[in-house]
C-alpha positions as CSV (number, residue, x, y, z in Angstrom):
1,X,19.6,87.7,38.7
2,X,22.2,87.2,35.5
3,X,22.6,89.4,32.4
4,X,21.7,87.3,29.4
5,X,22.9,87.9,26.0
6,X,21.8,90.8,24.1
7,X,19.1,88.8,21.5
8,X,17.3,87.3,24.9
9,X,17.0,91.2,25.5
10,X,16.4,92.0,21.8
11,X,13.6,89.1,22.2
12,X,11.3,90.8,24.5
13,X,11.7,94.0,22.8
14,X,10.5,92.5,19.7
15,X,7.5,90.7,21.3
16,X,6.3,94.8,22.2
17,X,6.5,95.7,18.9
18,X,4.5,92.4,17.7
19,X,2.2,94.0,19.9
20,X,1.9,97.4,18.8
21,X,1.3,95.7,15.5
22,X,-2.0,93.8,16.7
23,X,-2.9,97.3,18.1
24,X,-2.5,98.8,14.8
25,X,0.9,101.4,15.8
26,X,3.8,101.0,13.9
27,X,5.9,97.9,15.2
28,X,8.5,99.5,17.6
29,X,9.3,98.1,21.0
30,X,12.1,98.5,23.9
31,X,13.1,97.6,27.2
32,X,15.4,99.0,29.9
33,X,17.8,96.9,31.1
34,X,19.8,97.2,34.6
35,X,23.6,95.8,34.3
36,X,22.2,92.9,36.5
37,X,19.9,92.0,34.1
38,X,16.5,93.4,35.7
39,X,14.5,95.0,33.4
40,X,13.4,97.8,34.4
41,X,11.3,99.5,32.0
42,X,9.2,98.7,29.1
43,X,7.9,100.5,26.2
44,X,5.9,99.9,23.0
45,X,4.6,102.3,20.1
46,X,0.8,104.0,21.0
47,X,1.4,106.8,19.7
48,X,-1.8,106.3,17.4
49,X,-4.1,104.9,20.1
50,X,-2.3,107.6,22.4
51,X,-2.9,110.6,20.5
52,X,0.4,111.7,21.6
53,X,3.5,112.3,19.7
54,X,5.6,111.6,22.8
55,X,4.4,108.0,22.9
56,X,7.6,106.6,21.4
57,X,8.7,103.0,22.2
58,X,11.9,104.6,23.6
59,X,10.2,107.3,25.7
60,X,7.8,105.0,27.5
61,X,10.6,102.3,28.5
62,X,12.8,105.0,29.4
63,X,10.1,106.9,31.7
64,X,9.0,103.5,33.5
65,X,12.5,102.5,34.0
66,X,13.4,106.1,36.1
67,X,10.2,105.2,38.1
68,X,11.2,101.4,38.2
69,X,14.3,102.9,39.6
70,X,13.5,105.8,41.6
71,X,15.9,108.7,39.3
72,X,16.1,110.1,36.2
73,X,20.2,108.6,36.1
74,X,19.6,104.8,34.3
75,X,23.4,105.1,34.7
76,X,24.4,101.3,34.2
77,X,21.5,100.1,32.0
78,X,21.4,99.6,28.2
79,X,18.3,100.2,25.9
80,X,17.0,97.5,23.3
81,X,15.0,99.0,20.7
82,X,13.8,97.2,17.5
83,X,14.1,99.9,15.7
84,X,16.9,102.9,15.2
85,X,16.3,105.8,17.7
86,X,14.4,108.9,16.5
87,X,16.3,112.5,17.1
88,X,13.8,112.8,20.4
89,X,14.6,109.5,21.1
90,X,18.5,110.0,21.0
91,X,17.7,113.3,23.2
92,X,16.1,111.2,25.7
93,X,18.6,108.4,25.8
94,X,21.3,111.0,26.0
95,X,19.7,113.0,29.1
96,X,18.8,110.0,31.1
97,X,22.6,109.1,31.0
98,X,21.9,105.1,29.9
99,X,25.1,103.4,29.1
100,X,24.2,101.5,26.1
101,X,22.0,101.2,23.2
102,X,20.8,98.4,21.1
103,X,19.2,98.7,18.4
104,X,17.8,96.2,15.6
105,X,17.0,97.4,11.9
106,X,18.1,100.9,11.1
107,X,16.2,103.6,9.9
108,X,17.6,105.7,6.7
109,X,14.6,108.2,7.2
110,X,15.3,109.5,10.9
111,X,17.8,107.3,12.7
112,X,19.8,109.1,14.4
113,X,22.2,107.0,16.1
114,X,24.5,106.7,12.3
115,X,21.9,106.4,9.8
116,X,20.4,109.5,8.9
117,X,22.2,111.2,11.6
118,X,24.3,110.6,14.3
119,X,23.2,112.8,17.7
120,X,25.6,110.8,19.9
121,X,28.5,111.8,17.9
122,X,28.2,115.5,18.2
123,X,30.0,116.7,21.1
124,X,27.4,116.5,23.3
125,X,27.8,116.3,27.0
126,X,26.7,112.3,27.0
127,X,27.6,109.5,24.4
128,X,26.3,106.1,24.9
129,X,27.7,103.0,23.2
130,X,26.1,101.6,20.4
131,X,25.5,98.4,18.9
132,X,23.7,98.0,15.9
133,X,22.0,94.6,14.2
134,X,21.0,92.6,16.7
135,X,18.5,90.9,15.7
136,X,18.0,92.9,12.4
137,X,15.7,90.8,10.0
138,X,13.2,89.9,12.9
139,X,12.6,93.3,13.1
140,X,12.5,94.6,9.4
141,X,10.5,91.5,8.4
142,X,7.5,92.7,11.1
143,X,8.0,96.4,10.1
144,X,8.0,95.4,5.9
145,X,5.0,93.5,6.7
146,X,3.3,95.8,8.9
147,X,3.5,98.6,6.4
148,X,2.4,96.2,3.6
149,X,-0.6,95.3,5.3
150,X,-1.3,98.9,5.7
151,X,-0.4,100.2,1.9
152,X,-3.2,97.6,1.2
153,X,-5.6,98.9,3.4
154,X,-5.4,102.1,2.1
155,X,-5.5,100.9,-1.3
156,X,-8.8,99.2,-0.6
157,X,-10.9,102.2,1.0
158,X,-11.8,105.1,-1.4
159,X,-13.3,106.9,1.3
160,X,-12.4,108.1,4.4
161,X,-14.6,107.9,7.8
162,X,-14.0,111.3,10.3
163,X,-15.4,111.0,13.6
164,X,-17.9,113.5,14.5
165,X,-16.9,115.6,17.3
166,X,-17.6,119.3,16.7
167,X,-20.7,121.6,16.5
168,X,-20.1,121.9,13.0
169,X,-19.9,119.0,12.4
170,X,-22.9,117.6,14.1
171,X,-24.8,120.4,12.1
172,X,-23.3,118.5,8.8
173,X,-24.6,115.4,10.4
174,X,-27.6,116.4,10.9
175,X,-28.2,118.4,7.0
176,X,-27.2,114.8,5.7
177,X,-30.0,112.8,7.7
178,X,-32.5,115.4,6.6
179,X,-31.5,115.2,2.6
180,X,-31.0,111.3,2.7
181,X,-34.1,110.6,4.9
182,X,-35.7,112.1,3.0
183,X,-35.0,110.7,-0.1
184,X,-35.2,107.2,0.8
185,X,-37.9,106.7,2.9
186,X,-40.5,107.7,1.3
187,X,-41.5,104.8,-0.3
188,X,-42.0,102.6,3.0
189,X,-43.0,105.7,5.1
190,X,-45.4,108.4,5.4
191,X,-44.2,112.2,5.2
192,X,-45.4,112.6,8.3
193,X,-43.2,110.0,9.9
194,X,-40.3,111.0,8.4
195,X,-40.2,114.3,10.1
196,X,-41.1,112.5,13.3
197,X,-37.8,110.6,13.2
198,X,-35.6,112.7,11.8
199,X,-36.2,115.6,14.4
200,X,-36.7,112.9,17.5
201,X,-33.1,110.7,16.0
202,X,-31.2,112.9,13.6
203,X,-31.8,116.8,14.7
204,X,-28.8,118.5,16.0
205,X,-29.8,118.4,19.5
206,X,-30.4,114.5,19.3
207,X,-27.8,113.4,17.5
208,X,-25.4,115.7,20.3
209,X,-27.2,113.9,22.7
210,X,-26.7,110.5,21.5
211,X,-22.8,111.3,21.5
212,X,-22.6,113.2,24.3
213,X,-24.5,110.4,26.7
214,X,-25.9,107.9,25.0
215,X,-22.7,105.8,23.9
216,X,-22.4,106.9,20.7
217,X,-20.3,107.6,17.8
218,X,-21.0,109.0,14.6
219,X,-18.6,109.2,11.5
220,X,-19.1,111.4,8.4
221,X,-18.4,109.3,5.2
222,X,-16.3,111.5,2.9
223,X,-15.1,110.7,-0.7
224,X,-12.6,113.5,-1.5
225,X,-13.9,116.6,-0.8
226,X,-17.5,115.6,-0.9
227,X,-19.9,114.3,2.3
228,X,-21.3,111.4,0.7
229,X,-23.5,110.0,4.1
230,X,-22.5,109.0,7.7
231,X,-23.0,106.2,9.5
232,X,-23.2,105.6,14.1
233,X,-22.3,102.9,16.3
234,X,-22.1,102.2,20.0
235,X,-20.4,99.1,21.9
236,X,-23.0,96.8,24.1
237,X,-22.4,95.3,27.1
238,X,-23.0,92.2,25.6
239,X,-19.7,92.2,23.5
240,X,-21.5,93.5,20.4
241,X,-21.3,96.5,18.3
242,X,-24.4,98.1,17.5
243,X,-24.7,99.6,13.9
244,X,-27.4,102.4,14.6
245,X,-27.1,104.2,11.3
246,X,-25.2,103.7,8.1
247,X,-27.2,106.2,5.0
248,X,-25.2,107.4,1.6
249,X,-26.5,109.9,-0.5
250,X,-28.6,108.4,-3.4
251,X,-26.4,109.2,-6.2
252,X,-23.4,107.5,-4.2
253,X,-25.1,104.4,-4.0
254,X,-24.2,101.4,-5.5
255,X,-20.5,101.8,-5.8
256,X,-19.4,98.9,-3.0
257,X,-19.5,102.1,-0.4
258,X,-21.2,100.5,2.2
259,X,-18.8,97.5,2.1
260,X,-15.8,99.8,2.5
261,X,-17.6,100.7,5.7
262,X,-18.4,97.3,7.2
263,X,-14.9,96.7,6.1
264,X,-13.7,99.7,8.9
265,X,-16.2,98.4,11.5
266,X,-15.2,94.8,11.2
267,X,-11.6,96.1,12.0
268,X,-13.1,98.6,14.8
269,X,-14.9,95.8,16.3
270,X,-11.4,93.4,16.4
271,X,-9.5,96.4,17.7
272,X,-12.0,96.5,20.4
273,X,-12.6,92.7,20.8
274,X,-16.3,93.0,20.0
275,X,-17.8,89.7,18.6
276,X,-20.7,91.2,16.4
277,X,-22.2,93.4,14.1
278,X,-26.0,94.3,14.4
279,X,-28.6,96.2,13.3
280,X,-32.1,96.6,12.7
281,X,-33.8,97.5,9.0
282,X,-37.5,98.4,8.1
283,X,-39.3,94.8,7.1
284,X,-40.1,97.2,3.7
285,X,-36.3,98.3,3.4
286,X,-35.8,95.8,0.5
287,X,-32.4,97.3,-0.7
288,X,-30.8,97.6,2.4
289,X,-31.8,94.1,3.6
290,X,-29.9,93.1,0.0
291,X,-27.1,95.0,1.2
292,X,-26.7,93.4,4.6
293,X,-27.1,89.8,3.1
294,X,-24.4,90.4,0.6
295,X,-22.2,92.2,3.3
296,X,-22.6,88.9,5.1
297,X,-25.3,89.4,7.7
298,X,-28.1,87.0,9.4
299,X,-31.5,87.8,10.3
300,X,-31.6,86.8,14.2
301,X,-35.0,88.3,14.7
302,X,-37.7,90.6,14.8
303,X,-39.6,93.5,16.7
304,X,-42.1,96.2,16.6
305,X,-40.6,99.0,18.7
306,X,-43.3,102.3,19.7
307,X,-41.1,105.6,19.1
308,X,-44.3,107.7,19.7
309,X,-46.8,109.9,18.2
310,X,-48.6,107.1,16.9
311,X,-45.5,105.7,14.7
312,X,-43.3,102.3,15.2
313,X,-40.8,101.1,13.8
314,X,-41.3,97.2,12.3
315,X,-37.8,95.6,12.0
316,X,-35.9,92.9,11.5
317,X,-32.8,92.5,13.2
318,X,-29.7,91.7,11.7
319,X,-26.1,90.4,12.6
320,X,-22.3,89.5,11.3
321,X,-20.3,87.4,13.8
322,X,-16.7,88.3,13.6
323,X,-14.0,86.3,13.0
324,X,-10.4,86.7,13.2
């Protein structure tokens, strides 16, 4: 096995953090290298999809490489990182005694190996050798444009989607199915029916089912400080997203809402390599039939489904393939 040149090294770090940036995390990524050119650890932002603010490019090389290697001494090995070490970062590079480090574009914010601060100049027991700029606009083209991308994104949705996880906030759920349910359907269904449903699909206890066992996951819609609807999905087997419920309160309508939320599943269902959006709508549900089309979607069929007490539900089904 040979050393190569630090870009070949700088290379693979940078093909991690094109990575993270498919996966949505900012675009960070580093390796471990052994003086004989092994590379011995690997490491790429998921701190997002992680929940964890440990899940650092840095930390994640760094801890494969001292199982790679059998010790918490990388002693001989040098760290690529596309982008300037964090202060934990430098903490964790200092205590795991690595020789060198590499990084790519600095960061004026939190660097701490010279930019914003410099951790391995402070007297400290350990101080690593530093090069900087190696392979510098690779890496702060794929960071300007990730961040671009993502200033857009944020510019383009006016309302924000919060997963439904708590009791409370299944009881909010559940208060918004009752008032929009209710003030929707009643021109294509009885009274009667209505209550039927909403206690049998959108009551407390079966809407903690549903998420609990039945695949699903529901997401209030908020705009500001207001709850404006809520929408549910689950993932099929069959590669395609299931859109179970998407309501907005009645004087929220009209206002390209909805799109913003085909919008997020659209980028749920890339993130999750799903190839389809579905869903099924009353035959009577005029509106939201115009909705879908304009959103995109195809009538693939029909169905009368039985839900009891005498009641069924007469739908068409709907679906968006997705692209990209």
């Amino acid at each position: 096995m040979q050393f190569m040149n630090d870009e070949y090294y700088m290379a693979a770090a940078l093909k991690l953090a094109h990575e993270a940036a498919a996966d949505g995390e900012t675009p960070v990524g580093a390796v471990v290298v052994r003086q004989d050119g092994f590379i011995a650890g690997k490491g790429r932002n998921r701190r997002e999809k992680g929940r964890n603010a440990l899940y650092h490019a840095e930390i994640l090389a760094i801890d494969e490489a001292c199982r790679t290697l059998g010790g918490w001494r990388l002693s001989g090995c040098t760290l690529y990182v596309t982008l300037e070490p964090c202060p934990m970062c430098a903490g964790a590079i200092i205590n795991s005694r690595i020789d060198r480090v590499v990084f790519a574009a600095q960061d004026k914010v939190s660097g701490s190996a010279g930019s914003a601060v410099n951790l391995f100049e402070t007297g400290l027991n350990y101080r690593p050798a530093v090069t900087a700029g190696v392979m510098q606009e690779e890496s702060e083209t794929l960071l300007k444009d990730f961040f671009s991308k993502l200033r857009e994104e944020r510019k383009m949705f006016r309302i924000k989607l919060i997963e439904v996880k708590t009791d409370v906030q299944i009881e909010n759920t559940a208060v918004l199915a009752d008032e929009i349910w209710h003030e929707w359907f009643p021109s294509i269904l009885t009274g009667e029916q209505i209550d039927y449903m909403v206690e049998k699909f959108q009551s407390v206890g079966a809407i903690t089912e549903q998420i609990a066992s039945g695949g699903y996951t529901y997401y209030i819609i908020r705009k500001g400080n207001a709850y404006i609807g809520y929408t549910a999905i689950r993932p099929d087997d069959d590669g395609r997203l299931f859109l179970s419920k998407i309501y907005i309160k009645k004087e929220y309508r009209g206002n390209g809402y909805a799109k913003e939320v085909f919008e997020f599943l659209k980028k749920y269902c890339r993130e999750n390599r799903l190839n389809a959006i579905w869903l099924t709508v009353n035959k009577h549900n005029d509106n939201s039939i115009a909705v879908y089309k304009k959103c995109g979607f195809s009538m693939i069929g029909e169905g009368v489904a039985d839900i009891g007490n005498g009641f069924v539900m007469d739908d068409y089904y709907f679906q968006l393939d997705i692209t990209g």
